[in-house]
C-alpha positions as CSV (number, residue, x, y, z in Angstrom):
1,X,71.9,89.7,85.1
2,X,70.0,92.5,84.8
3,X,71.1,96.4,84.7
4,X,69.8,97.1,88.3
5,X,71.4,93.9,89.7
6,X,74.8,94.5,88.0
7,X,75.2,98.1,88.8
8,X,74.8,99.1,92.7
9,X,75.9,102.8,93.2
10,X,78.6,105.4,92.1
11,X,81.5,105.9,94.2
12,X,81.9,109.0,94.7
13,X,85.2,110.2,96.5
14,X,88.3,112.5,95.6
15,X,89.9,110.3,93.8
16,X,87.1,108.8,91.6
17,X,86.4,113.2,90.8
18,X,89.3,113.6,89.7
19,X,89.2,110.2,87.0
20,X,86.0,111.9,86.2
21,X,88.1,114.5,84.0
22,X,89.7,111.5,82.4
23,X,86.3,110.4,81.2
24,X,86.7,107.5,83.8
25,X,83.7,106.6,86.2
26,X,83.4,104.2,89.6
27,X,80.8,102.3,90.0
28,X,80.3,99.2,92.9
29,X,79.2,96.2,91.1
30,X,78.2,92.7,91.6
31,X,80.8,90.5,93.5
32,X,79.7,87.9,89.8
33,X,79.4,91.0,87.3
34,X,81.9,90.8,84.1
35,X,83.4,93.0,82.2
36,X,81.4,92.4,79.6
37,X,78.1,92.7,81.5
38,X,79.6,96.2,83.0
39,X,80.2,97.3,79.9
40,X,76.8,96.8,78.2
41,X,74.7,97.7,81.8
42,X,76.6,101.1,81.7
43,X,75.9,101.0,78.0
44,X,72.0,101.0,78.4
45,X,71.6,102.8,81.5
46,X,73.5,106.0,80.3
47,X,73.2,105.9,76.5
48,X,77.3,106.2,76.3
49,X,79.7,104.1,74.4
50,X,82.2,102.2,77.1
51,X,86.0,102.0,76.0
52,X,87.7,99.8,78.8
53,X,86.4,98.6,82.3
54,X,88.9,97.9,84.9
55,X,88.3,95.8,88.0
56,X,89.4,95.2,91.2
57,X,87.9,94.0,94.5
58,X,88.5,95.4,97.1
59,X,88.9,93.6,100.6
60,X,86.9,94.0,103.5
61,X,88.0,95.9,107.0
62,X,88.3,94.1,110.0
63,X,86.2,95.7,112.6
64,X,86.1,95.2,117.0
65,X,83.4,95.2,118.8
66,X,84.4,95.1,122.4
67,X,86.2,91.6,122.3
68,X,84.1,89.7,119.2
69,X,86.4,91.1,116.0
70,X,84.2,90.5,112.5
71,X,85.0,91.3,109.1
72,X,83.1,93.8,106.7
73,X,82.4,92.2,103.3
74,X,84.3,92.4,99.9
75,X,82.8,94.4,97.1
76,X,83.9,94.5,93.6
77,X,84.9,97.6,92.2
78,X,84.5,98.8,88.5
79,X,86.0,101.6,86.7
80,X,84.6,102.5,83.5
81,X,86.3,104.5,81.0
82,X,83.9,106.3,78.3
83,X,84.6,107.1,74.7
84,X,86.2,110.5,74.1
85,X,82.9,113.6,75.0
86,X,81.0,111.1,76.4
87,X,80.0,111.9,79.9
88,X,77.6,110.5,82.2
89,X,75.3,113.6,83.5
90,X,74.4,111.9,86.9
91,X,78.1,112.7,87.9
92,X,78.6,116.1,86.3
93,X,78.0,119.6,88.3
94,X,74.6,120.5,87.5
């Protein structure tokens, strides 16, 4: 897989701010991505050295629509932690 495939967006939310001081970073990923291939597309599209990715997928709601109930879908969720003063600037205060 490539970088753009493996890699969808940052979450961004209070919780994954505050991991940001830890040097840890969210990222929604490919329901197939690895570790490994987390670890080297994070690698080479933010010049950092990775230390440990976690991941966990995280189920989908069940939403209603009048009487018809569907399900959103499951994503996989990756959390990245970088080598010590590494930092990834696209999540930093500017």
């Amino acid at each position: 897989m490539r970088i753009g495939q493996v890699l969808k967006r940052p979450v961004v939310t209070e919780k994954s701010t505050i991991l940001q001081e830890k040097g840890k970073y969210v990222f929604q990923v490919q329901n197939a991505a690895t570790k490994p291939q987390i670890a080297s597309a994070v690698e080479k599209a933010f010049n950092v050295s990775v230390v440990d990715v976690n991941v966990l997928t995280v189920r989908g709601k069940t939403k209603r629509f009048g009487i018809r109930r569907t399900r959103t879908p499951d994503w996989k969720k990756a959390i990245v932690t970088l080598k010590q003063g590494d930092q990834i600037q696209l999540f930093e205060r500017a």
